[in-house]
N, C-alpha and C positions, 0 to 999 in steps of 0.2 A: 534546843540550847539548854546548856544544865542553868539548876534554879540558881545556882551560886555567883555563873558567871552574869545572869542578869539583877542580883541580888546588888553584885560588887556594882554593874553599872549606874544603877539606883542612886547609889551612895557616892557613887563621884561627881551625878549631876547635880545631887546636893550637894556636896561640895563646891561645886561651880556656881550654884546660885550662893547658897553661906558667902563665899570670896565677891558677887554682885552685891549684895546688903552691904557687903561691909565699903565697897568704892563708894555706892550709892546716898550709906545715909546720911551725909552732910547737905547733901544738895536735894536729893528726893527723897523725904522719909515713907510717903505715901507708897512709892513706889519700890524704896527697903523693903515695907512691911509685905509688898506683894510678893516679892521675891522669898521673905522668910518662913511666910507661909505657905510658897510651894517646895521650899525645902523640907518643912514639916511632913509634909504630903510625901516625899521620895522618900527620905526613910524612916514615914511609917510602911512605904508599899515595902519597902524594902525587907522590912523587919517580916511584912505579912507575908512577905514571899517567901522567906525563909522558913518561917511556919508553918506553913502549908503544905 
């Protein structure tokens, strides 16, 4: 699989958590914060991926 197309997927599931923090943080911030931080995680791999 080229690094691009797994680079782009990367960044959409951040995106999908990003849009989860944001439903979540009224009611679970604990559970925001978990989701934010594995957004952090996607596209930093995503970034590594591409550097690579």
């Amino acid at each position: 699989m080229p690094k691009e197309i797994v680079a782009v997927l990367l960044l959409t599931l951040a995106g999908f958590l990003v849009g989860g923090v944001y439903s979540t943080w009224k009611s679970m911030k604990f559970m925001a914060m978990l989701l934010a931080a594995a957004a952090v995680i996607a596209v930093g791999g995503a970034v590594v991926w591409l550097t690579s």
